[in-house]
C-alpha positions, 0 to 999 in steps of 0.5 A: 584622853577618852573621847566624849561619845564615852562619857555615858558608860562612864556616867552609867558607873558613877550612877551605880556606884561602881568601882569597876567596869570590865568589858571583853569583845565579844562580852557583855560589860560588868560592873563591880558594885559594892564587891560584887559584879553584875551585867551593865546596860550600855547605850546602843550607840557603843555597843554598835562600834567595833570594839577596837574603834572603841578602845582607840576612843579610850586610850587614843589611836596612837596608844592603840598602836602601843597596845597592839605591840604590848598587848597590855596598856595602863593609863589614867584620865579625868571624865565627866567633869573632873572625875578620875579613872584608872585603865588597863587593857589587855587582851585573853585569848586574842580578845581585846578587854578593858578594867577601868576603875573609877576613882572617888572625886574627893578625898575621903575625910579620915572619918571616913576611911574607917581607920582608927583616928589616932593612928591616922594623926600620928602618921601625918606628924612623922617626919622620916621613917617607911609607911607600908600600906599592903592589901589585894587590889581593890582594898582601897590602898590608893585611896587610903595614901591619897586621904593621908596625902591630902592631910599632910598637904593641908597641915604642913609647909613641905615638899610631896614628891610621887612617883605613880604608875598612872597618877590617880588622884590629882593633888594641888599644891596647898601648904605643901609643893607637889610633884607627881610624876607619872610613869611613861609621860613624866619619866622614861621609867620607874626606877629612872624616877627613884633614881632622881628622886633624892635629886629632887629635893622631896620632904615626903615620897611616895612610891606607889607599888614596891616592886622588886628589889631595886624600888625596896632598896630606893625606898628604904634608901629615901626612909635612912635619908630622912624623908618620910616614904609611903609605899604599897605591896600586895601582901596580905599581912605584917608578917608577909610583908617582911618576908616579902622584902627580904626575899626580894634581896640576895641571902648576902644582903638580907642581914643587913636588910633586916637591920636597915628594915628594923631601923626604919619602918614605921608601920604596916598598915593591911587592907581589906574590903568587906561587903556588908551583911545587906550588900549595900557597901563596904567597911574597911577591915584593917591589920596594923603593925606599929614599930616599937622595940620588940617588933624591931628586935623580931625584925632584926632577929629574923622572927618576923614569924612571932610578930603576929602575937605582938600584934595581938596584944599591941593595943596600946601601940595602937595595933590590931589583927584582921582577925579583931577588925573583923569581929568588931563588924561582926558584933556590929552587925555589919557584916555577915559571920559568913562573909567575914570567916571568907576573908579571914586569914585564919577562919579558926581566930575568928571562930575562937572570937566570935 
């Protein structure tokens, strides 16, 4: 799709290492590195051009027209060789804008996504069952489903079906088959592709984002079925999540979707992304909720507001608190107790623990 006179800006992202790039008319362009944004050079020959010439450059002329009409536009494509990026333009104040992420070119080793190890192999032998990986964007849930994705590719003989709206990460079939459909090219629509997904014969699904109550009743629809289904909301922890899924349905419903959410969830898995005390990177804190007997029992009984204590000493279950993932950073000295106390979701915890 982005034409090659593009492939500089793109280059000048990897060069940086940035995950972002936003550019405004009118603007100077940013890149996002390691969390943080900072004014970018780019080549004289772009910044000549109208801003519009270069988002039909991007996007194509024809999706400029659909952008025009929609005012916001989401696609995804492959630059410099085979690496992936992510794009959304949109306009603020009647000026055309861009946020492009680009996407790693590999898919990380569980090694390196910075979640225990255990619970990162016992979810690629679960057969059935609802996987929720929650976080803000950017916290790096995309790339966290591609890597255990990947792995269940590699090691297993079954069907991976996707429904992304863009694809991001491209999977060759290996041991598994896999079908991605994307959003508008693939299929007309989001929940025209849940729709037909049981049609499709999948072993493993994954939904991409959980939007309203019609792609929450399709997933837990997929998990009672006996697939295995990934799926992803911008919640900020296990106890939100739930009551995120809930409210989604009407009060008549929420009953027995505590019943169906109790019996076939599996994990709750929130991301986040910390800078380090040197800015030189970021490490991966992370919340996680395992189903076990009583997390099912607070579930059913409409106490998800107790599941926090569960968690706090879950260990053994394998579960932890962003509040213990930030400290072991902390004592690490990896990352600041400043920047850590930021994104705590209870500064007092942390405070207590460090």
């Amino acid at each position: 799709m982005a034409d090659a006179c593009l492939e500089p800006l793109f280059a000048l992202m990897a060069e940086a290492n940035a995950s972002d790039l936003h550019w405004c008319e009118g603007d100077i362009p940013r890149l996002r590195v390691n969390g943080f944004l900072r004014a970018a050079e780019v080549p004289e020959s772009l910044r000549a051009l109208p801003f519009a010439e270069l988002t039909a450059k991007l996007i194509g002329r024809g999706n400029l027209d659909v952008l025009m009409r929609d005012r916001e536009f989401d696609a995804s494509a492959s630059v410099l060789g085979g690496k992936r990026i992510r794009i959304n333009c949109f306009f603020k104040r009647d000026r055309l804008s861009w946020a492009i992420r680009l996407l790693p070119d590999r898919f990380l080793s569980f090694e390196e996504l910075g979640l225990p190890l255990p619970f990162l192999r016992n979810i690629i032998e679960m057969r059935q069952g609802l996987v929720l990986v929650t976080g803000a964007t950017g916290s790096g849930k995309t790339t966290t489903l591609a890597s255990i994705l990947n792995q269940i590719n590699l090691r297993r003989h079954e069907h991976i079906l996707t429904i992304e709206d863009p694809v991001e990460y491209v999977h060759e079939s290996a041991g598994c088959l896999v079908s991605q459909r994307e959003v508008g090219h693939d299929t007309l629509g989001f929940h025209n592709a849940l729709r037909a997904a049981l049609r499709e014969d999948p072993d493993i699904v994954l939904l991409g984002e959980m939007r309203d109550r019609e792609s929450m009743d399709a997933a837990l629809t997929l998990a009672e079925t006996g697939h295995l289904t990934f799926a992803t909301l911008h919640t900020s922890g296990a106890v939100e999540t739930i009551t995120r899924v809930i409210s989604a349905f009407e009060a008549i419903e929420q009953a027995q979707t505590r019943e169906r959410l109790a019996a076939n969830l599996k994990v709750v898995l929130t991301q986040r992304l910390v800078p380090w005390a040197n800015h030189a990177g970021r490490s991966l804190c992370a919340e996680i909720m395992v189903s076990t007997p009583a997390v099912r029992a607070l579930i059913r009984d409409g106490k998800e507001r107790q599941l926090l204590s569960l968690i706090e000493t879950g260990a053994a279950h394998g579960m932890t608190t962003m509040t213990a993932s930030l400290a072991q950073l902390v004592q690490r000295s990896i990352v600041s107790p400043e920047e850590a106390l930021r994104h705590a979701p209870d500064r007092e915890a942390l405070l207590r623990v460090l």
